[in-house]
N, C-alpha and C positions, 0 to 999 in steps of 0.2 A: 531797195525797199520795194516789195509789189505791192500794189493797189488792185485791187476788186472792187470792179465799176456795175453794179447792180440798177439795173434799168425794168419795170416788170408794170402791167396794168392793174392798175389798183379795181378791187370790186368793192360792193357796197355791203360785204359782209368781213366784216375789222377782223374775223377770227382769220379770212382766209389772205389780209395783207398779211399777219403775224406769220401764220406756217411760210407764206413766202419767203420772207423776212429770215427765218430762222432756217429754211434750207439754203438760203444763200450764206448764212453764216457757215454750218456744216461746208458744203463744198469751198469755200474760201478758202477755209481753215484747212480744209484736205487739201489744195492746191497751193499752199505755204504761202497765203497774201496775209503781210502784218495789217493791214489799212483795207475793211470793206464800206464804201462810200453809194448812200442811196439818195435817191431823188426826193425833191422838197415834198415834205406831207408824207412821207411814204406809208406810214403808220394809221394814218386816218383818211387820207388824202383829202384834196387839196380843193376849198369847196369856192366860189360857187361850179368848177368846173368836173371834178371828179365825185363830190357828192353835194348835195344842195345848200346845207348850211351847218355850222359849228354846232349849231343846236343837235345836228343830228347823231353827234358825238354821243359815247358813252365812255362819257370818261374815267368812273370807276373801272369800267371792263378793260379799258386802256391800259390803267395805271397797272392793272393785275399784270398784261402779258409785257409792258414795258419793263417790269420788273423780273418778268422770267429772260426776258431777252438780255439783261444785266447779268444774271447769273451765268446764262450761255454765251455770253460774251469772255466771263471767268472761267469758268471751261476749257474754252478752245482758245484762249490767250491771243486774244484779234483784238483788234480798235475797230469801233465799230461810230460810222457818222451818221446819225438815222436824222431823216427827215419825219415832223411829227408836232404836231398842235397840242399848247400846252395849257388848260385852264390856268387864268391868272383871277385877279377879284373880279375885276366889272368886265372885262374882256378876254380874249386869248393870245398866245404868242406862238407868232410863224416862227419854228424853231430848229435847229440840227443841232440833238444832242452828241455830244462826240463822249462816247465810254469808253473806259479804257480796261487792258486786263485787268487791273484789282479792283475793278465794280464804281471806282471814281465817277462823277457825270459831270460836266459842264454843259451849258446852252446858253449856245448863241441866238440871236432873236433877228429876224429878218428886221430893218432898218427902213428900208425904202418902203415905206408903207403908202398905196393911192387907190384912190378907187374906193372898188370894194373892200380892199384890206384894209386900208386905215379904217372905216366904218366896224372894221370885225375885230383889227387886230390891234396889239400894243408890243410895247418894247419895254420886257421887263427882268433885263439880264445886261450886266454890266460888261461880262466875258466879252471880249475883243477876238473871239473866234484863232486866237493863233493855239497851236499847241507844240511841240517837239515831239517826237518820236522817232528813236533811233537816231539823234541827231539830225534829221530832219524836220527841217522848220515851218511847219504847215498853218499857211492861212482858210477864212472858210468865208465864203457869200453866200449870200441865197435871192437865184432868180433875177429878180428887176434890179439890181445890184448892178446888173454887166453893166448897165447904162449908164454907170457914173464913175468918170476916172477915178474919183476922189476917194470913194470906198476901198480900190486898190491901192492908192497911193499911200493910205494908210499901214498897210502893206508893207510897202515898198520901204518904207522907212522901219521896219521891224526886221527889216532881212529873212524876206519869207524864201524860202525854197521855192516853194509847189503850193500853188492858191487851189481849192474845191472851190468849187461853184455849184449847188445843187439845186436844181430848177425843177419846176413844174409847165414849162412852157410849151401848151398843146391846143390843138383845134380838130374843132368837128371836119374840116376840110383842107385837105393839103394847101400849104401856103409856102410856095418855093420863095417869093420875094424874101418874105419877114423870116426863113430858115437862114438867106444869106446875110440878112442884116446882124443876125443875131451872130451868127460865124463871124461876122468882121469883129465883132464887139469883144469876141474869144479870143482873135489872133491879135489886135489891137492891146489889150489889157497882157498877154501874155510879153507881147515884145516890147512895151512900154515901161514894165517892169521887169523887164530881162529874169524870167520866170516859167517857170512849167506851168501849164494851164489844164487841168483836168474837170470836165462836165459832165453829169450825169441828168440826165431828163426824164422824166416819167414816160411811161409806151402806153399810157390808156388810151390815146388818141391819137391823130396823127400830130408828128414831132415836127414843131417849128424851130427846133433847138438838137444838137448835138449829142449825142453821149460821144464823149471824145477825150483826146488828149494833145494839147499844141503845148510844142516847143517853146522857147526863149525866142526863137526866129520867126515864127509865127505859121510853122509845119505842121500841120494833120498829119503825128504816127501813128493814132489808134483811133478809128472811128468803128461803133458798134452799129450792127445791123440797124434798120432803120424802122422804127415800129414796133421791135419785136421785146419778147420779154429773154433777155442775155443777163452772164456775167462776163464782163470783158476783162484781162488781165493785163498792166505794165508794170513792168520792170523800170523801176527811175531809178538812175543812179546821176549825184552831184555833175553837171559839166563844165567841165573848162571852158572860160569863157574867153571866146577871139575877139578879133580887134574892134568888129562891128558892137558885141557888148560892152565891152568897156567904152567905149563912146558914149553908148547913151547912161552906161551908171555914173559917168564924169558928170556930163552936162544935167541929167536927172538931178543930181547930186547939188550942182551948184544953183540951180534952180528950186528947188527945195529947200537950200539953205543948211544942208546937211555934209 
């Protein structure tokens, strides 16, 4: 299966995330990736840091080009995991819609809500973020999620393949410490759960986070330029797992209770 890891700086004009949005679907699609995966918000982006507040949403306008990106997702026969704010009653939901070629939606609701999100955001979707495709069994996170084993280990007991992780995790000034904390948090979650780990981060600012891809062993094979606005391409295919994985899905296993 190839994934298409779409990374790009959001601006404060919603028509010009969508044309991004929609020529990443085009070129995907031209480069035979079944799965393109974008960073949290991508659709509105991700406020109080990439625009100032949810209010500043327009979310009829949204609804319109979310709906055209439905159709051109039926078109070019891709899955498509969009990062994107979703008016609910009294609040909104940090969400990755995962669409599929027959125009299907589900949305998953970011979880880990503090801060300013809880103040802005709610949790108003049931979907447990797994889906299948192609016999791969894909889980989904979003962002402050890395931080909690227990979010993957929900996971782990679903028999995920290959966990998304789509993040918005950026600053006005480079911040190498919290870049490498955030990496641990990626190889840690990925060999814990003897899993492929794939990240995508937003590039409006500088990246304290990854656009990447770790192994079950906890290996950087794909990291995207740094800042910049890319699509990155992997090839995953199922791996055999040696003796070092089978160790920890035993003891995973018997600690879990599973």
């Amino acid at each position: 299966m190839k994934f298409a890891l779409f990374q790009f700086p959001i601006s404060q004009d919603p028509t010009c995330n969508y044309k991004a949005i929609k020529e990443a679907i085009y070129e995907a699609a031209n480069n035979d990736a079944q799965v393109l995966v974008t960073q949290e918000c991508a659709l509105s982006g991700y406020p109080p840091v990439e625009i100032d507040s949810v209010s500043d949403i327009d979310f009829a306008q949204q609804d319109s080009v979310f709906n055209e990106i439905i159709e051109l997702v039926k078109e070019k026969q891709i899955y498509l995991l969009l990062g994107l704010i979703r008016k609910r009653a009294m609040k909104a939901a940090n969400s990755i819609a995962v669409i599929a070629p027959t125009g299907e939606v589900q949305f998953y609701d970011k979880r880990a809500l503090w801060g300013w999100d809880a103040d802005n955001f709610t949790v108003d979707s049931d979907f447990n973020g797994i889906v299948d495709i192609q016999g791969v069994r894909i889980g989904i996170r979003i962002c402050f999620e890395i931080r909690f084993p227990e979010y993957f280990r929900e996971l782990y007991k679903e028999k995920v393949d290959v966990v998304i992780v789509s993040l918005c995790d950026i600053q006005c000034e480079a911040d190498d410490n919290r870049r490498s904390i955030i990496k641990s948090h990626l190889v840690s979650r990925a060999i814990e759960n003897v899993v492929t780990l794939i990240s995508v981060n937003s590039s409006t600012l500088e990246q304290t986070a990854p656009t990447a891809v770790v192994d079950q062993h906890g290996k950087f094979i794909v990291q995207a330029d740094r800042n910049s606005k890319s699509i990155t391409y992997y090839d995953y295919e199922k791996p055999e797992e040696g003796f070092g994985a089978q160790g920890l899905r035993k003891y995973s296993n018997e600690l879990l209770g599973i």
